[in-house]
C-alpha positions as CSV (number, residue, x, y, z in Angstrom):
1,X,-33.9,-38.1,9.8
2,X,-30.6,-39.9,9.5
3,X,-30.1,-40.9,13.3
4,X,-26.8,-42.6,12.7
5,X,-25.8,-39.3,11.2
6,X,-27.0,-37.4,14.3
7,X,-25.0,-39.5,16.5
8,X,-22.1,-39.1,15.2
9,X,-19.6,-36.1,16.3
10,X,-17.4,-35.7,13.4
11,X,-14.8,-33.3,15.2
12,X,-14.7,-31.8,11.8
13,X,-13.8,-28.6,12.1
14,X,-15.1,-27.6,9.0
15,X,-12.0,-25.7,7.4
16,X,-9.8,-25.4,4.7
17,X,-7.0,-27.5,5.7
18,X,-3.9,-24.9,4.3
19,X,-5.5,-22.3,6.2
20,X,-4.1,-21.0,9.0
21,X,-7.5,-19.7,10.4
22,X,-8.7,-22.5,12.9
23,X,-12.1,-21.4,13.4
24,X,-13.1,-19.1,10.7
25,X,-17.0,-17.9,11.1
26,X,-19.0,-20.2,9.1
27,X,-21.9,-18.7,7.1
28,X,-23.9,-21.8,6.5
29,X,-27.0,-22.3,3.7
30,X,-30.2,-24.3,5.2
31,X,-31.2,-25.2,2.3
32,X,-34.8,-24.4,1.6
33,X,-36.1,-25.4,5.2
34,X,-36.0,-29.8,5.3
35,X,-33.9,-30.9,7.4
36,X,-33.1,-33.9,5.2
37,X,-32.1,-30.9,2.7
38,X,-29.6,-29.6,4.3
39,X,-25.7,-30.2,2.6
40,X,-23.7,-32.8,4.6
41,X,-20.6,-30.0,5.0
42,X,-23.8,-28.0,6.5
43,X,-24.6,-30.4,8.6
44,X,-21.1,-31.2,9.8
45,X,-20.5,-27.8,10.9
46,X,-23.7,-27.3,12.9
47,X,-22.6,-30.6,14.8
48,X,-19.6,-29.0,15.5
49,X,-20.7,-25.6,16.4
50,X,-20.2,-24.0,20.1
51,X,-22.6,-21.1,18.9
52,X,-25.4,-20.9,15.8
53,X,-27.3,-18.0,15.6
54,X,-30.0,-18.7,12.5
55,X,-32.5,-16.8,11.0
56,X,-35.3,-17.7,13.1
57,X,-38.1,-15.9,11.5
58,X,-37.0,-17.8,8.0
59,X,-34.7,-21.2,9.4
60,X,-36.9,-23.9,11.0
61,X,-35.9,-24.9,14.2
62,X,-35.9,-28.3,12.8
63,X,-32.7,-27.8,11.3
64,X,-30.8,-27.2,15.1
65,X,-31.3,-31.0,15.1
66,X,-27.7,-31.0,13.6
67,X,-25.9,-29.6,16.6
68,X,-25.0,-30.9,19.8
69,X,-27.0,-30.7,23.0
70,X,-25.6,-27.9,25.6
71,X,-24.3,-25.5,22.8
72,X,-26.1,-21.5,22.4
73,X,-28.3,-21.3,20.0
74,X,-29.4,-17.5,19.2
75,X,-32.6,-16.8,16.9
76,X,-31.8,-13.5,15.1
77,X,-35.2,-12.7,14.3
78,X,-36.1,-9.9,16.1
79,X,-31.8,-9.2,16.6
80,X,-30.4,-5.9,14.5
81,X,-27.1,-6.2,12.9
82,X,-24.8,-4.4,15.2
83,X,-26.4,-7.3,18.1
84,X,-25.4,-9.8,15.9
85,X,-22.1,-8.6,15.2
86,X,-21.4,-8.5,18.7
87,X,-22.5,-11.9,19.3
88,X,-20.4,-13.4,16.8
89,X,-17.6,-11.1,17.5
90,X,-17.9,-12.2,21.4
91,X,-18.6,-16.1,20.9
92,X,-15.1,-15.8,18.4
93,X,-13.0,-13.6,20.8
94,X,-14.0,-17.2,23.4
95,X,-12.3,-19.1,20.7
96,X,-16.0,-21.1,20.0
97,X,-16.8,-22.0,16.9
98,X,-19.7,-20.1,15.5
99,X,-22.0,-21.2,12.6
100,X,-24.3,-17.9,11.2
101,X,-27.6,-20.0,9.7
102,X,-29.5,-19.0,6.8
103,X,-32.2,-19.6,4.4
104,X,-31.2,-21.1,1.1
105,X,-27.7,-20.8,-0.2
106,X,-26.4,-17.7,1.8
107,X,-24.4,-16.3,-0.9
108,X,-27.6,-15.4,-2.3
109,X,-28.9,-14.0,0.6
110,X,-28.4,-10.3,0.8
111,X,-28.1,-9.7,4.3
112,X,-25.0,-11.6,4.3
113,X,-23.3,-9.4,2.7
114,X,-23.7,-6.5,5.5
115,X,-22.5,-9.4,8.1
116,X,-19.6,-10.0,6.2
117,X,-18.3,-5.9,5.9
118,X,-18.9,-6.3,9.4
119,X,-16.4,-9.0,10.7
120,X,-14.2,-7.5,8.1
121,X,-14.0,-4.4,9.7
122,X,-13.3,-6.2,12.8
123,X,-10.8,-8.4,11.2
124,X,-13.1,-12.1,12.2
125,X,-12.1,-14.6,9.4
126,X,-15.1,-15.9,7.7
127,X,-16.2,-18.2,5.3
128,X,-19.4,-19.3,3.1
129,X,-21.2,-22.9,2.9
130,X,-23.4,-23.2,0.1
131,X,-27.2,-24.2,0.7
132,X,-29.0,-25.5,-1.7
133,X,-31.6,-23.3,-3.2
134,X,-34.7,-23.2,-2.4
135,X,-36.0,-23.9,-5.9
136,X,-34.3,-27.3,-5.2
137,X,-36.8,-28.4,-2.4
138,X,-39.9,-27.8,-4.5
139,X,-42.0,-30.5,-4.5
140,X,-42.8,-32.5,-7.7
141,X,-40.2,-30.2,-9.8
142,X,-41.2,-32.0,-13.0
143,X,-44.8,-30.6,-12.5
144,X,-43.3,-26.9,-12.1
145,X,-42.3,-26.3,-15.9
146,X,-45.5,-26.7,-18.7
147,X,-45.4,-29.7,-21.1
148,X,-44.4,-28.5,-24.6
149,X,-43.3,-25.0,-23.7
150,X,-40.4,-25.7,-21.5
151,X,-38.3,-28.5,-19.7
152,X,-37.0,-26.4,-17.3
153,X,-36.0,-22.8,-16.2
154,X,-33.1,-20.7,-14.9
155,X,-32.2,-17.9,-12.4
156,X,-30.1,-14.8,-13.7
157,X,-27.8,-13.4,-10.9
158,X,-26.2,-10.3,-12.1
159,X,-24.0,-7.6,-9.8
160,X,-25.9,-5.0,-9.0
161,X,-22.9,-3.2,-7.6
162,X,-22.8,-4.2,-4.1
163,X,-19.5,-5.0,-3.0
């Protein structure tokens, strides 16, 4: 772990800077489970989150080593939607700043998509931070494709008519 990263509190506010949201819900990719795997945005705004409810039965609790000491953190694993919904709506009404963990890259993650319907309904600004896949955190990748048949492989992502 990167301990002079840990230190530091970046204040961030992980935003885009012509919005006029100032603390949007941040749906934010773990990455496939390392710590060390996690994106630096990912990591910025778990360090500068008041609230992270993650994934517990698929995020390590390794990864929490991002935020600060004192702040909530909420495993969703054995949480149904509506409870999270009203701990995210709740924690945003306080004017915290909540970070949603998931596994991988959470735009890939299906669940995310009910969340997001949900704080749209409610009219809570949101936003996504990519994770990098999991495919990404496999160990010796080189040894994961087959010498003269292929150098590499691919995903196909199609709609499947889930808006």
């Amino acid at each position: 772990m990167n301990q002079k990263l840990k230190r530091q509190n970046t204040n961030s506010k992980i935003r885009n800077p012509k919005s006029e949201i100032p603390n949007p819900v941040l749906f934010v990719g773990a990455g496939p489970g390392d710590p060390e795997l996690i994106t630096v945005k990912g990591q910025k705004a778990l360090n500068d989150a008041d609230v992270v409810i993650y994934a517990g039965s698929l995020v390590p609790e390794e990864l929490l080593q991002w935020t600060r000491s004192g702040i909530r953190k909420i495993s969703s694993a054995s949480m149904h939607l509506e409870e999270i919904i009203t701990e995210i709506q709740t924690a945003y009404a306080d004017g915290k700043r909540v970070v949603r963990l998931h596994t991988g890259d959470p735009s890939l993650y299906g669940a995310i998509h009910e969340q997001m319907a949900e704080l749209t309904q409610r009219e809570i600004p949101y936003k996504i931070i990519p994770g990098a896949g999991k495919c990404r955190g496999l160990k010796d990748w080189k040894h994961k494709t087959r010498c003269g048949l292929s150098q590499d492989f691919g995903f196909r992502i199609g709609d499947f008519g889930l808006n």
